[in-house]
CHARMM internal coordinates of N, CA and C (Angstrom, degrees):
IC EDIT
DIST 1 N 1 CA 1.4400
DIST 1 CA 1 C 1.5211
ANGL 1 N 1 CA 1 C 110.97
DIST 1 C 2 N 0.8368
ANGL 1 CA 1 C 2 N 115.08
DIHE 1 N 1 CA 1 C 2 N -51.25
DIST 2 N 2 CA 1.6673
ANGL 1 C 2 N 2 CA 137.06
DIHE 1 CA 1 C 2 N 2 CA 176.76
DIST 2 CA 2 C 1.8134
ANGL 2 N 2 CA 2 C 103.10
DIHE 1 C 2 N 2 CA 2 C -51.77
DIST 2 C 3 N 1.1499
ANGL 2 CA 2 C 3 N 118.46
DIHE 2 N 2 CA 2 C 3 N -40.49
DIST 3 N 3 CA 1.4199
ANGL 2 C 3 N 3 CA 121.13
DIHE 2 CA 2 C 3 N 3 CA -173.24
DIST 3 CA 3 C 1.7165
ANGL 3 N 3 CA 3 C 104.94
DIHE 2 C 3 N 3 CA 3 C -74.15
DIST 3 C 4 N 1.5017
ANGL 3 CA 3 C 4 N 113.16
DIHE 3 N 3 CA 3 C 4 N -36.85
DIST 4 N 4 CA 1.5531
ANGL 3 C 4 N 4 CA 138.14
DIHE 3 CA 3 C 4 N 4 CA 179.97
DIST 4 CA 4 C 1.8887
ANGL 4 N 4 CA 4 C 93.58
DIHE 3 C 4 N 4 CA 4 C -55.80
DIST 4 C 5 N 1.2594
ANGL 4 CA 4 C 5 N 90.71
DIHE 4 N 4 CA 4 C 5 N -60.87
DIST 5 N 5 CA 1.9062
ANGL 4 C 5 N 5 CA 91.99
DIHE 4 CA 4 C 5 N 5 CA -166.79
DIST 5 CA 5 C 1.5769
ANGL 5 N 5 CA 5 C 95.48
DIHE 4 C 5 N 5 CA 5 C -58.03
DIST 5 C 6 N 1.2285
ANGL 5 CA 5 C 6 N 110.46
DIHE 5 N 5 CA 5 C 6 N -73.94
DIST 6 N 6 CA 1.7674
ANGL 5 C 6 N 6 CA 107.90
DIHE 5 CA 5 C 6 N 6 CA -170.68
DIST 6 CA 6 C 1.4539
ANGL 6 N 6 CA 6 C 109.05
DIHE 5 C 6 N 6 CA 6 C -37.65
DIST 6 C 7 N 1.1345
ANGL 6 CA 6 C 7 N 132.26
DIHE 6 N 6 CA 6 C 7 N -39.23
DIST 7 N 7 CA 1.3324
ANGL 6 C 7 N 7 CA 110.47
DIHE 6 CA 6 C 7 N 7 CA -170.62
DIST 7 CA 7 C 1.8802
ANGL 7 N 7 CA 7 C 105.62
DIHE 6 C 7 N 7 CA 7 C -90.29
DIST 7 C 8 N 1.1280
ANGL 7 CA 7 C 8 N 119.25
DIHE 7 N 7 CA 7 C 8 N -16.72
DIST 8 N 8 CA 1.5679
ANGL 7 C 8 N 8 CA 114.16
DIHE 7 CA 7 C 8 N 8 CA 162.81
DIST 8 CA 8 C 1.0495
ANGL 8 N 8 CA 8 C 99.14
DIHE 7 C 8 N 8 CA 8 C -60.34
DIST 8 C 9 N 1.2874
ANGL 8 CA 8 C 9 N 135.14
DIHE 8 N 8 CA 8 C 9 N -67.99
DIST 9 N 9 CA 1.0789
ANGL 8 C 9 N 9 CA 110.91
DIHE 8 CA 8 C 9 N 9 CA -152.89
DIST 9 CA 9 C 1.8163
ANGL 9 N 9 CA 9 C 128.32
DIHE 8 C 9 N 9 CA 9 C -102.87
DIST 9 C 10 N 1.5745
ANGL 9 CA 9 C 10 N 103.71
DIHE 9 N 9 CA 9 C 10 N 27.17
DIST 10 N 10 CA 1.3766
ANGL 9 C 10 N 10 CA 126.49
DIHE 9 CA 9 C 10 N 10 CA 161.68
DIST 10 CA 10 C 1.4135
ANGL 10 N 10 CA 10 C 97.84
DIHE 9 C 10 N 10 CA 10 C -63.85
DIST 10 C 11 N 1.8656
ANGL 10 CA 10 C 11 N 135.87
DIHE 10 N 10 CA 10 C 11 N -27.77
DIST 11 N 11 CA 1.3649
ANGL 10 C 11 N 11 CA 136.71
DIHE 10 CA 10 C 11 N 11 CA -140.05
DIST 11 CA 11 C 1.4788
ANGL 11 N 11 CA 11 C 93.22
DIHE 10 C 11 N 11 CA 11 C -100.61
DIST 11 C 12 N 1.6678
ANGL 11 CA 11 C 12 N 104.90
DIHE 11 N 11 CA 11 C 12 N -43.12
DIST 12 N 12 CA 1.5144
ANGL 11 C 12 N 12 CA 126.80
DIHE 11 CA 11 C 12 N 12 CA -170.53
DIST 12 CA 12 C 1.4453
ANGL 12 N 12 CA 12 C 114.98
DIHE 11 C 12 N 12 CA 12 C -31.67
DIST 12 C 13 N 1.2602
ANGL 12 CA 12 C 13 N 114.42
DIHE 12 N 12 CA 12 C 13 N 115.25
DIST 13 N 13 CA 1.8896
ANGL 12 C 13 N 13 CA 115.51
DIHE 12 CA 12 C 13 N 13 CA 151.10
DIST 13 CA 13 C 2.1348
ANGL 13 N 13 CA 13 C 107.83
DIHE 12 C 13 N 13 CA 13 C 2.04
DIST 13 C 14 N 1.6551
ANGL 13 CA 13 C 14 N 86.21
DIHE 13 N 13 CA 13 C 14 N -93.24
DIST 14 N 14 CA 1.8799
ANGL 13 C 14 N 14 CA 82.57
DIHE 13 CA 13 C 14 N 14 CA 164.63
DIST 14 CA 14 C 1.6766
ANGL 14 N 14 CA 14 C 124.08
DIHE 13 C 14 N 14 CA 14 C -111.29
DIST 14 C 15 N 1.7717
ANGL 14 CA 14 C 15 N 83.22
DIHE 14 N 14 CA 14 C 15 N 120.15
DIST 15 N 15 CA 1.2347
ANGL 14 C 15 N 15 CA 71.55
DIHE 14 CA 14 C 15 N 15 CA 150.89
DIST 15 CA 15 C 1.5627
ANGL 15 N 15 CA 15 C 130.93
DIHE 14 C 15 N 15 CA 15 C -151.07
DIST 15 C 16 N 1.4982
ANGL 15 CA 15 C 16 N 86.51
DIHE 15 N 15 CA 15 C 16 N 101.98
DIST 16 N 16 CA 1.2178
ANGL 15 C 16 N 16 CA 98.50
DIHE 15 CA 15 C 16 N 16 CA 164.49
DIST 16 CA 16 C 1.6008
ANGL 16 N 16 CA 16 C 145.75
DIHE 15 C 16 N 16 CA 16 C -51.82
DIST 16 C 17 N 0.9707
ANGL 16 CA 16 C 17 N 146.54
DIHE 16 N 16 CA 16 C 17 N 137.34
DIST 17 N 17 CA 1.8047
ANGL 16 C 17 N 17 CA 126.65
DIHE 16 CA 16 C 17 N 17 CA -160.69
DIST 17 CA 17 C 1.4301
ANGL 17 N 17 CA 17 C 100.79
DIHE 16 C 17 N 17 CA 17 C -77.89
DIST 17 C 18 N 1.2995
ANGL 17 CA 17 C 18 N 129.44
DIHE 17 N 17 CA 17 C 18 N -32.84
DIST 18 N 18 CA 1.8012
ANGL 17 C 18 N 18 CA 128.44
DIHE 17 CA 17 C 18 N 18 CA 177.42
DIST 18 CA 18 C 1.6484
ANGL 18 N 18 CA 18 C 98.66
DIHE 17 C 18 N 18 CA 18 C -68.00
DIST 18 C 19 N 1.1188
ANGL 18 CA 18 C 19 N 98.77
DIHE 18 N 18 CA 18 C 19 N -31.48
DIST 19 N 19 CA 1.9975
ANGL 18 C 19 N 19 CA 72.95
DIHE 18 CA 18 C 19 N 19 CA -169.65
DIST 19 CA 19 C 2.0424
ANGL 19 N 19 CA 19 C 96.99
DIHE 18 C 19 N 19 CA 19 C -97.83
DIST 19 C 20 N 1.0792
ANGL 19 CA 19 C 20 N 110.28
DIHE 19 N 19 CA 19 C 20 N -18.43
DIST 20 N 20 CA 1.1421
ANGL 19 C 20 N 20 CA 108.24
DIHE 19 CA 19 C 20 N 20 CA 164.08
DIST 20 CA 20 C 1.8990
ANGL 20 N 20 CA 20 C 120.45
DIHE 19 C 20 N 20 CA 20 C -56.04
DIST 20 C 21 N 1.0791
ANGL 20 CA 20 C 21 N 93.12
DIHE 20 N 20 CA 20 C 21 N -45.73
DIST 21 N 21 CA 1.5177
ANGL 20 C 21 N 21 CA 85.69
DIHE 20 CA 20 C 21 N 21 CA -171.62
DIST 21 CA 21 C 2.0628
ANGL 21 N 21 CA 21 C 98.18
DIHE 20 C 21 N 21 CA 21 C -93.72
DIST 21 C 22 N 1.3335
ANGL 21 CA 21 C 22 N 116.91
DIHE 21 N 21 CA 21 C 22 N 25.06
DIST 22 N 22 CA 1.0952
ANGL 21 C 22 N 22 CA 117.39
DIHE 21 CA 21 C 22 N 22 CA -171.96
DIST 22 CA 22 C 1.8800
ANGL 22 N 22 CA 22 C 87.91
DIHE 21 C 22 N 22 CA 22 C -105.09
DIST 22 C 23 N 1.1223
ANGL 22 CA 22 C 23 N 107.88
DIHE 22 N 22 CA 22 C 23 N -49.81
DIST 23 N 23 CA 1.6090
ANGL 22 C 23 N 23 CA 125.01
DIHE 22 CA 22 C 23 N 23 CA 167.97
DIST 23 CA 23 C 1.3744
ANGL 23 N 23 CA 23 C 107.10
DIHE 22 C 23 N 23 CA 23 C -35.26
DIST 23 C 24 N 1.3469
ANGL 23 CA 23 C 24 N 106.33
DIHE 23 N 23 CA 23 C 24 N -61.99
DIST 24 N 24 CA 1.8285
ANGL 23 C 24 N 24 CA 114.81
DIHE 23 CA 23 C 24 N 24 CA -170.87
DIST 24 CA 24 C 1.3184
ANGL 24 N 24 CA 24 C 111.61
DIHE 23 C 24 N 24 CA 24 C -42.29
DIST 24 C 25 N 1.1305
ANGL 24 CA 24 C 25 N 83.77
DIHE 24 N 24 CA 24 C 25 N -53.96
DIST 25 N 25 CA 1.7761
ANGL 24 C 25 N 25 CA 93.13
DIHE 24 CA 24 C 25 N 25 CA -176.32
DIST 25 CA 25 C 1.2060
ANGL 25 N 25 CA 25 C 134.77
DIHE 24 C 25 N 25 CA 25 C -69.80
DIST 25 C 26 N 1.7823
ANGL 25 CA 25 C 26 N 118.68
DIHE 25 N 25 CA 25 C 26 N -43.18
DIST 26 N 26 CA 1.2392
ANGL 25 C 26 N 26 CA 114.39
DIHE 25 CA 25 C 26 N 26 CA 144.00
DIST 26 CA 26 C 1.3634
ANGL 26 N 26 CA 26 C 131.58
DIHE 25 C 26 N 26 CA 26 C -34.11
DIST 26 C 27 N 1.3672
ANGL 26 CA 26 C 27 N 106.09
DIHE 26 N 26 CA 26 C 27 N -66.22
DIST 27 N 27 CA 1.6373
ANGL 26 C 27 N 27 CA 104.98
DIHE 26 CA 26 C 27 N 27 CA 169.18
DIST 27 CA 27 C 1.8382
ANGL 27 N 27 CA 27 C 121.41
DIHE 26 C 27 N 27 CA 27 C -56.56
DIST 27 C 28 N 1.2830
ANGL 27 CA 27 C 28 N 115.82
DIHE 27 N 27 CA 27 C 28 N -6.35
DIST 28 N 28 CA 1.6129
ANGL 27 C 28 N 28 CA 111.33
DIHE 27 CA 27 C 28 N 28 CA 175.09
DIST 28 CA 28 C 1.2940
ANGL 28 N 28 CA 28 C 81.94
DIHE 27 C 28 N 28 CA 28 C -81.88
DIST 28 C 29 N 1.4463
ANGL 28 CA 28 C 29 N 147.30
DIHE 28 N 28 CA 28 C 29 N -59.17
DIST 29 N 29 CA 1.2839
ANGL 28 C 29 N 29 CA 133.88
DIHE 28 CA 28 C 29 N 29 CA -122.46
DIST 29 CA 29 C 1.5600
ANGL 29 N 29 CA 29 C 81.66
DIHE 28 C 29 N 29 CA 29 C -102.31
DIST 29 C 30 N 1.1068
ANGL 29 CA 29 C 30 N 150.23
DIHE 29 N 29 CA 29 C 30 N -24.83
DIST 30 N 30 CA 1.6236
ANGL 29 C 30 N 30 CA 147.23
DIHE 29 CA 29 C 30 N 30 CA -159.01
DIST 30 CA 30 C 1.7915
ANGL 30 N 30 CA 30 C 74.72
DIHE 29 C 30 N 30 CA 30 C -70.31
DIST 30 C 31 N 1.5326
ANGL 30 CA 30 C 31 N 124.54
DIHE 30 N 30 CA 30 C 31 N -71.67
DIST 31 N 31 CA 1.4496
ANGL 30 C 31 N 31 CA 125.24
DIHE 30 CA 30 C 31 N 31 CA -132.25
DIST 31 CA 31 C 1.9460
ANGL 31 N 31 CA 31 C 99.36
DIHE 30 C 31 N 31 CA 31 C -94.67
DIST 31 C 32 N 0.6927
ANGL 31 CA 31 C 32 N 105.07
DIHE 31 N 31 CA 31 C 32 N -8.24
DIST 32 N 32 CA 1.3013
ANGL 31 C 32 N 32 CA 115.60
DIHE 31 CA 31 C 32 N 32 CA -179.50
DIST 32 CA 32 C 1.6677
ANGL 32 N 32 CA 32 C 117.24
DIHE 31 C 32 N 32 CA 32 C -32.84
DIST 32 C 33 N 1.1619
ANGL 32 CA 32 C 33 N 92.12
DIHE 32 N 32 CA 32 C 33 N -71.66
DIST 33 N 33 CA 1.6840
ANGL 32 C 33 N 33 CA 125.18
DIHE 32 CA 32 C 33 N 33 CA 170.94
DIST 33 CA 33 C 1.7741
ANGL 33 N 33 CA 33 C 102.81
DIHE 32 C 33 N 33 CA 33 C -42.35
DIST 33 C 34 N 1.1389
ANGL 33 CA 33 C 34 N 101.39
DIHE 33 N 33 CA 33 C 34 N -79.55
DIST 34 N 34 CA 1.5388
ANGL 33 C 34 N 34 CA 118.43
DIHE 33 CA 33 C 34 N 34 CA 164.43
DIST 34 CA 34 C 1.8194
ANGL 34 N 34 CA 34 C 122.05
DIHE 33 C 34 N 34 CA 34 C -42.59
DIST 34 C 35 N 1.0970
ANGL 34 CA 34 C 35 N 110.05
DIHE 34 N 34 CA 34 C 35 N -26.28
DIST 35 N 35 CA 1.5715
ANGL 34 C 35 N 35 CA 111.72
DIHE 34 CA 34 C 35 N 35 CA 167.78
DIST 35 CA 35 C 1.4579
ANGL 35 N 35 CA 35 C 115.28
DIHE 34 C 35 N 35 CA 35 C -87.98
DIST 35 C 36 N 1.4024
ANGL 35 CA 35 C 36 N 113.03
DIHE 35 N 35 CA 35 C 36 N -43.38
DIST 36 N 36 CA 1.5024
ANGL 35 C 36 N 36 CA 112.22
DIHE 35 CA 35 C 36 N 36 CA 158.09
DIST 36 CA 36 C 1.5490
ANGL 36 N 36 CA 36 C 129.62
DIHE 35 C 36 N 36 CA 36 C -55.03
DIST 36 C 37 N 1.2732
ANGL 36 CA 36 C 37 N 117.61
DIHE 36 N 36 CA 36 C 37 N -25.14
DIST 37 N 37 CA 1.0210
ANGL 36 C 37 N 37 CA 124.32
DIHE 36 CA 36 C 37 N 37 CA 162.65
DIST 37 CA 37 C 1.6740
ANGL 37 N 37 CA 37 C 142.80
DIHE 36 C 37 N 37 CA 37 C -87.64
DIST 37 C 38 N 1.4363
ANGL 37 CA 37 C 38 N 105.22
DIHE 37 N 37 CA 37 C 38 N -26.39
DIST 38 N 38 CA 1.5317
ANGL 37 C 38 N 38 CA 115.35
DIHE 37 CA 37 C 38 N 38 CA 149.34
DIST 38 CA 38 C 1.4291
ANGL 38 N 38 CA 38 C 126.25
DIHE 37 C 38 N 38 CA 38 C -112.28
DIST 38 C 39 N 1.7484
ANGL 38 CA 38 C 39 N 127.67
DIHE 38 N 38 CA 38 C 39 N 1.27
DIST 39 N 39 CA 1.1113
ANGL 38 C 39 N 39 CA 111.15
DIHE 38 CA 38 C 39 N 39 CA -175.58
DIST 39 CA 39 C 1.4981
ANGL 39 N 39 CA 39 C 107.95
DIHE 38 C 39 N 39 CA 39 C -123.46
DIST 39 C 40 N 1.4824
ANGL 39 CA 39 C 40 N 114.77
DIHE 39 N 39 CA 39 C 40 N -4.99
DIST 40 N 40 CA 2.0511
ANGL 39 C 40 N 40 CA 111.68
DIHE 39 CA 39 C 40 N 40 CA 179.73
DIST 40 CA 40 C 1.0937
ANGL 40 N 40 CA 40 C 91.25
DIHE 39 C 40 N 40 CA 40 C -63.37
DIST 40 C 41 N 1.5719
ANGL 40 CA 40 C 41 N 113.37
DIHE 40 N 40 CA 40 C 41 N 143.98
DIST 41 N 41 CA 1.5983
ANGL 40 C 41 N 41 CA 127.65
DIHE 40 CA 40 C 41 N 41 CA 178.68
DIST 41 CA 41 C 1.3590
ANGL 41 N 41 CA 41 C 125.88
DIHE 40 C 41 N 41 CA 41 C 81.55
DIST 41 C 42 N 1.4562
ANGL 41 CA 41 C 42 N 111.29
DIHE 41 N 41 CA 41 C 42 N -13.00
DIST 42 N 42 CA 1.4272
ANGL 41 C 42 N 42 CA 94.66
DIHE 41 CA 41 C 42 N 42 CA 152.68
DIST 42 CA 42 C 1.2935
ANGL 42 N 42 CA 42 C 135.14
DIHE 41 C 42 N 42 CA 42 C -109.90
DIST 42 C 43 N 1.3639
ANGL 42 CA 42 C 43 N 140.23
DIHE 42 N 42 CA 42 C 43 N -165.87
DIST 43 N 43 CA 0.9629
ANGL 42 C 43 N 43 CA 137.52
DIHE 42 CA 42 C 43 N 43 CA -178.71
DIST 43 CA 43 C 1.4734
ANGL 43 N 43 CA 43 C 135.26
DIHE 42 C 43 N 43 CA 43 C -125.25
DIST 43 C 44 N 1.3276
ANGL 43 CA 43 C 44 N 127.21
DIHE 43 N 43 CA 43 C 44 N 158.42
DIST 44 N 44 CA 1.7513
ANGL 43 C 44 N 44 CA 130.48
DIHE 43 CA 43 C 44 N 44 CA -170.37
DIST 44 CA 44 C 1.3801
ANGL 44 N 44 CA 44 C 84.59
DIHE 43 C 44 N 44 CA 44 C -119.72
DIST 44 C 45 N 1.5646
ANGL 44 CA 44 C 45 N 102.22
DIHE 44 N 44 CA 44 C 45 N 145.51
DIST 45 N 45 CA 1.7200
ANGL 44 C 45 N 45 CA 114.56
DIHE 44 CA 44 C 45 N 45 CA 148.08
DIST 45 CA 45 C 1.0498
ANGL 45 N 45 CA 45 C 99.12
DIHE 44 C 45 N 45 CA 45 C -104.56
DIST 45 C 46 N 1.7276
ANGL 45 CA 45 C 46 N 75.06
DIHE 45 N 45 CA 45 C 46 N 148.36
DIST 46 N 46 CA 1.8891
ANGL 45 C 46 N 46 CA 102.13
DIHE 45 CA 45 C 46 N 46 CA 172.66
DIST 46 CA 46 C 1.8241
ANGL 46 N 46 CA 46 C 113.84
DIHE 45 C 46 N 46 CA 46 C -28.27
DIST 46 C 47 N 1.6083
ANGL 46 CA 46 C 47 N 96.71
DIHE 46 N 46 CA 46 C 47 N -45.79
DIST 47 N 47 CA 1.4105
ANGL 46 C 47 N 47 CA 91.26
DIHE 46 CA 46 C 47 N 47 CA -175.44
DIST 47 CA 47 C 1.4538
ANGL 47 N 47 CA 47 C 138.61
DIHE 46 C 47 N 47 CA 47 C -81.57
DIST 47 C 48 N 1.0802
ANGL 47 CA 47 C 48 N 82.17
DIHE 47 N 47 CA 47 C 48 N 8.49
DIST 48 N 48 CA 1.6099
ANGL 47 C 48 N 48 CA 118.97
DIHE 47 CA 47 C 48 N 48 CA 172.92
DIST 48 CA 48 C 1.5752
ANGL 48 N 48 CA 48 C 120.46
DIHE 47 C 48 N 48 CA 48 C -79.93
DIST 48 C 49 N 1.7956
ANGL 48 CA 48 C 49 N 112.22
DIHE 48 N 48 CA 48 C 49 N -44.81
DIST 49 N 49 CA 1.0777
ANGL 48 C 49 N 49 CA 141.33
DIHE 48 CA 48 C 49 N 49 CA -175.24
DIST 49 CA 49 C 1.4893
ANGL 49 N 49 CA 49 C 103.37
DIHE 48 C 49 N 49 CA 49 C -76.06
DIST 49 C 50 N 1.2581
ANGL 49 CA 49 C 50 N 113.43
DIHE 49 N 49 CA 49 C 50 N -84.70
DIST 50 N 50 CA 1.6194
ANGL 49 C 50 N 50 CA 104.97
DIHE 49 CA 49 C 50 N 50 CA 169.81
DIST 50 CA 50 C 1.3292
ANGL 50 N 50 CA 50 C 118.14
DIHE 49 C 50 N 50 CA 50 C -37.74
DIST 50 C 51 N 1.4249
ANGL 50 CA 50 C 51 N 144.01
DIHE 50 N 50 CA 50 C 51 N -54.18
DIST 51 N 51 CA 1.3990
ANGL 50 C 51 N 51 CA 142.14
DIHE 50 CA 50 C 51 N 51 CA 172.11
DIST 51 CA 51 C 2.0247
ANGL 51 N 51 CA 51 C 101.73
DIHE 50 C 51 N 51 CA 51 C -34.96
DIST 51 C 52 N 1.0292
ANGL 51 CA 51 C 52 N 111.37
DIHE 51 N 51 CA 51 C 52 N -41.59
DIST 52 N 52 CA 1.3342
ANGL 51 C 52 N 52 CA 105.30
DIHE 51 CA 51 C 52 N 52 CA -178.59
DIST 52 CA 52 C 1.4905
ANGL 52 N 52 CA 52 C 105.46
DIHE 51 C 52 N 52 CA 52 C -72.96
DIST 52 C 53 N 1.4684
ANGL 52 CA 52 C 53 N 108.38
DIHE 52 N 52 CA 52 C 53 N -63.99
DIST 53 N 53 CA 1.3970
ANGL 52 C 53 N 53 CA 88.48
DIHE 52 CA 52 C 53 N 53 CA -159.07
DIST 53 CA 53 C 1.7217
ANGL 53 N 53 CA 53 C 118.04
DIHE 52 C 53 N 53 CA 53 C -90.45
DIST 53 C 54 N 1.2550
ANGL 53 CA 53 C 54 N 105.12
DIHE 53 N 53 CA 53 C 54 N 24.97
DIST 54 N 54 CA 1.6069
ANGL 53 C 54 N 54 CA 110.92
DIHE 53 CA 53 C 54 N 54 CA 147.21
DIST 54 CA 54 C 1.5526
ANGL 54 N 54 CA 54 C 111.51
DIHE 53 C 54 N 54 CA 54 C -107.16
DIST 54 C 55 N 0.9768
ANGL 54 CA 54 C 55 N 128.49
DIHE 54 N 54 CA 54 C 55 N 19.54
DIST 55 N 55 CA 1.6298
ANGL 54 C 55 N 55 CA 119.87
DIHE 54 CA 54 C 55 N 55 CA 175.68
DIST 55 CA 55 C 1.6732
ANGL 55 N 55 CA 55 C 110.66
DIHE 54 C 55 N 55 CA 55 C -103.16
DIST 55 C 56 N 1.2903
ANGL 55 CA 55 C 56 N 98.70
DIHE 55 N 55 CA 55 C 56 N 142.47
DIST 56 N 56 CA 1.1934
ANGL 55 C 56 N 56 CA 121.02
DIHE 55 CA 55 C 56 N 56 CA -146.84
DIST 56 CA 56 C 1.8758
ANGL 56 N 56 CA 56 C 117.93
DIHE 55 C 56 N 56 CA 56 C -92.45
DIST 56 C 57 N 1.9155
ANGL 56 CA 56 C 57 N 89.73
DIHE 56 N 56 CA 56 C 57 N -10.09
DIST 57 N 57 CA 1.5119
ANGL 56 C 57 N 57 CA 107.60
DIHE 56 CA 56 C 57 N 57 CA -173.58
DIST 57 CA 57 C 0.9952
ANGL 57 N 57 CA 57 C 117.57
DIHE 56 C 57 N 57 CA 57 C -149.01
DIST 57 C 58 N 1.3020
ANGL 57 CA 57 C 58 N 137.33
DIHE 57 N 57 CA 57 C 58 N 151.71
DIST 58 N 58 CA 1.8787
ANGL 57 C 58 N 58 CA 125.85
DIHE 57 CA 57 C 58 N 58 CA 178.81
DIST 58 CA 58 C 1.2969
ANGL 58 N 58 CA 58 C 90.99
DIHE 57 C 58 N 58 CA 58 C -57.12
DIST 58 C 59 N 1.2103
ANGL 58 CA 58 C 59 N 129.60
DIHE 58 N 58 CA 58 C 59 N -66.94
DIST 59 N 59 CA 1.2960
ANGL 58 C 59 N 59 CA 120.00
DIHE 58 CA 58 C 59 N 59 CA -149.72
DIST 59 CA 59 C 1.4788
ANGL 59 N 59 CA 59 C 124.46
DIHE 58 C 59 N 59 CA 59 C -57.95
DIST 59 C 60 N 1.6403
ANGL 59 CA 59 C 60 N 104.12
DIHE 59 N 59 CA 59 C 60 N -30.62
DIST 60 N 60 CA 1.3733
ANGL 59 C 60 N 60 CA 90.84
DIHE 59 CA 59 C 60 N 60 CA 173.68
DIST 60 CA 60 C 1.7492
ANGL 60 N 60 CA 60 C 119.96
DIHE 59 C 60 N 60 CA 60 C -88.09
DIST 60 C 61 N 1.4631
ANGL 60 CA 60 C 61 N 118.79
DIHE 60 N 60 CA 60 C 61 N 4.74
DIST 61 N 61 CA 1.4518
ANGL 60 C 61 N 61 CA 112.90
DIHE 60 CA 60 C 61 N 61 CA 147.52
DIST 61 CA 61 C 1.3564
ANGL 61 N 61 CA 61 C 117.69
DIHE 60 C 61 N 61 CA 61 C -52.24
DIST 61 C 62 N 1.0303
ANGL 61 CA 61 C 62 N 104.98
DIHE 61 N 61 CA 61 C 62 N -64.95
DIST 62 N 62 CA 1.8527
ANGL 61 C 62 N 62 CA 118.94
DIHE 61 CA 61 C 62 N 62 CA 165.88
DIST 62 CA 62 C 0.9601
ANGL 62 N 62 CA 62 C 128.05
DIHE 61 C 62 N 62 CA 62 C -32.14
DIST 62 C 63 N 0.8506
ANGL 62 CA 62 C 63 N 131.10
DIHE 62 N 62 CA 62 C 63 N -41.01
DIST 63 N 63 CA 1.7054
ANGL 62 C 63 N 63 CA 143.93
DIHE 62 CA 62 C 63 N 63 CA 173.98
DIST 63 CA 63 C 1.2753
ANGL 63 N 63 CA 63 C 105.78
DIHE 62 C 63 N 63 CA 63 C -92.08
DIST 63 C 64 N 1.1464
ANGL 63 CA 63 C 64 N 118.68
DIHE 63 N 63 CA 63 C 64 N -72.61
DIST 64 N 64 CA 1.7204
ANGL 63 C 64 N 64 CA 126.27
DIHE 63 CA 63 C 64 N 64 CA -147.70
DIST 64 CA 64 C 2.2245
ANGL 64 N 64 CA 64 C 104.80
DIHE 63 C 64 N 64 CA 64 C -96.79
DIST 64 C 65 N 1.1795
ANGL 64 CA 64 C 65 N 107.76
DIHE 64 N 64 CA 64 C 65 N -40.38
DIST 65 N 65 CA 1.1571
ANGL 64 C 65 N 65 CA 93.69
DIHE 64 CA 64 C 65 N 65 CA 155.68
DIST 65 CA 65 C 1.6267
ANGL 65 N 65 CA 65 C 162.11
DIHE 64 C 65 N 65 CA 65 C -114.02
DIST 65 C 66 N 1.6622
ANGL 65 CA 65 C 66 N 95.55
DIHE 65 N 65 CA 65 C 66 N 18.71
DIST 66 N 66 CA 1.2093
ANGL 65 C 66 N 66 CA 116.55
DIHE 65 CA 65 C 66 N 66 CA -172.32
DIST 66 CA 66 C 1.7616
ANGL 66 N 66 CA 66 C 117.51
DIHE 65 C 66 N 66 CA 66 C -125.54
DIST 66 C 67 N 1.8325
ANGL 66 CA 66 C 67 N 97.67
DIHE 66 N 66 CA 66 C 67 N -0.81
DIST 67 N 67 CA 1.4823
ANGL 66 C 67 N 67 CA 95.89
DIHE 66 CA 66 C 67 N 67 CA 156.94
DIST 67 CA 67 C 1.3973
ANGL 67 N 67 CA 67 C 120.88
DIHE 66 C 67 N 67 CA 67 C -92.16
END
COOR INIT
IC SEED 1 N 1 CA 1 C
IC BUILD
């Protein structure tokens, strides 16, 4: 999730690194609740994992590594 925010808001009007990592965190704590609740117990492949953290845009997590 955290990788999703940083790269939105690499795109953002500002972005500054303090309000950037002020973002991160909000958004960990927004989805938090919500990840415990639909995602404990399942699972990512590896190739799944690398696709994220070499991708270059939210969107192409979205698309390309999370279908």
């Amino acid at each position: 999730m955290s990788r999703i925010t940083e790269l939105e808001l690499k795109e953002a009007p500002s972005n500054d690194p303090s309000d950037v990592a002020k973002e991160v965190a909000e958004t960990k704590e927004t989805f938090r609740a919500k990840e415990k609740r639909e995602c404990v117990g399942k699972r990512i492949t590896d190739g799944a994992l690398r696709c994220v953290r070499n991708a270059k845009t939210a969107e192409e997590i979205v698309r390309e590594c999370l279908n």
